[in-house]
N, C-alpha and C positions, 0 to 999 in steps of 0.2 A: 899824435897818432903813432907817432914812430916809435915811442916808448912802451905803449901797448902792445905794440908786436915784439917787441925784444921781450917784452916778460912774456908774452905768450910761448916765444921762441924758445925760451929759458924755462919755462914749466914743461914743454914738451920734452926737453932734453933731458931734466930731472928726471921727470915720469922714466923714460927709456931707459937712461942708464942707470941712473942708483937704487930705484922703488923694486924692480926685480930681483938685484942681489940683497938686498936687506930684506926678502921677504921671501926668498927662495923653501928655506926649511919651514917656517912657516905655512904658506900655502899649500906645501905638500903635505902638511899634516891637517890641514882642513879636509874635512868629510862635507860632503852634501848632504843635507835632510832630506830622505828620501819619503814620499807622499807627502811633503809641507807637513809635517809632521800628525800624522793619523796612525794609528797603532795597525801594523799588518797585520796581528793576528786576528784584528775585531771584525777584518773580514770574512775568516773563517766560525770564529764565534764572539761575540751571538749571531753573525752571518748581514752585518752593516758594518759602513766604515766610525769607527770613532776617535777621537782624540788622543795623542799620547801627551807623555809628559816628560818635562826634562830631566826630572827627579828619576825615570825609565828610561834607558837606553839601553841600542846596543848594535856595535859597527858591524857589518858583512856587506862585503862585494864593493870597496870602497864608498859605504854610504853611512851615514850613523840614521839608526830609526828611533824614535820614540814609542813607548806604550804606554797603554791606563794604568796599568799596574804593575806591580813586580812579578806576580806569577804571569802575565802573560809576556814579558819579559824572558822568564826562563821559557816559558814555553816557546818560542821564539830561539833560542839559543840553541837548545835541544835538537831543534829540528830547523836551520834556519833556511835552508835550499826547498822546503815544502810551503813555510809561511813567504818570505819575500816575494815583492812583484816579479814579473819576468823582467828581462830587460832593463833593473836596475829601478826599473818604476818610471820609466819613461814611456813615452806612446807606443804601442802595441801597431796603430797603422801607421804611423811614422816611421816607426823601426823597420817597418814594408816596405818602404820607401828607400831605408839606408840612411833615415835621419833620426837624432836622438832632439825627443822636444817633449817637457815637461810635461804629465799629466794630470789631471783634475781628479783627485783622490775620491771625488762622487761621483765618476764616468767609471766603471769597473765590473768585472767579466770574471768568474771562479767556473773555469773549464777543465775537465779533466785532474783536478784537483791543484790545476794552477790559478792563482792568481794574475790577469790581462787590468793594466790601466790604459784609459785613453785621455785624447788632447780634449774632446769633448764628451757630450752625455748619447750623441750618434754611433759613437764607437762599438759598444756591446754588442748593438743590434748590428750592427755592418758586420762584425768580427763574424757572429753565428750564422750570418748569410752567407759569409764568403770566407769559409776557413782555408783556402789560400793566403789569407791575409795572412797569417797567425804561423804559417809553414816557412812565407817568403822572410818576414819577419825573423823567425828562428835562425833561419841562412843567415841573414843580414848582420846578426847578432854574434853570429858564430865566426864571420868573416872580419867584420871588425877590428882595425888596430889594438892590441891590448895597449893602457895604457898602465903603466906599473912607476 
């Protein structure tokens, strides 16, 4: 039993001290996939979410995104602050809240010519009922630690 816990001991202390310096540069050069990888522009057209592909990409606002294709790809680059989700592509009433929490790339809202994802498929219709959600959100967003 005792041996168990020394090497428990001993992987906890690994983990801590050497896994973060060896991985430092690293990590900071990871991007998150932003919508589980569904192409932002295929919200705008053909006006549903669909698939992108690895073979498409392209990074903004510390996220890398994927699309179907290469033109919607540039079209996407051309203009990336019109196509991207708000808030990075995380929940839209979560971000109300002041929390960042993934969303469901088939939960999603094109208001005002923005792009809104939510945690779930209730989200849209809550947003259009209560467009406080969507203001308090913006605060939230705006107040935000940057992280760089």
């Amino acid at each position: 039993m005792l041996n168990v816990h020394r090497r428990f001991v001993l992987a906890v202390v690994v983990s801590i001290l050497i896994l973060p310096m060896s991985g430092t540069g690293a990590a900071q050069s990871l991007k998150r996939t932003a919508l589980w990888g569904y192409d932002p522009v295929s919200y705008f057209t053909p006006g549903q979410p669909e698939r992108g592909s690895k073979e498409f990409t392209a990074a903004f606002d510390d996220a890398m995104y994927q699309f179907k294709s290469a033109e919607h790809r540039d079209t996407f680059i051309a203009d990336p602050v019109h196509y991207a989700p708000q808030y990075r592509g995380y929940c839209a009433v979560a971000m109300s809240k002041g929390r960042q929490v993934e969303a469901d790339p088939q939960a999603w809202l094109i208001l005002n010519g923005k792009l809104y994802v939510f945690a779930n498929v209730d989200g849209p219709a809550f947003a259009r009922a209560n467009p406080a959600v969507l203001e308090t959100a913006n605060a939230n967003w705006s107040a935000r630690p940057k992280i760089r």
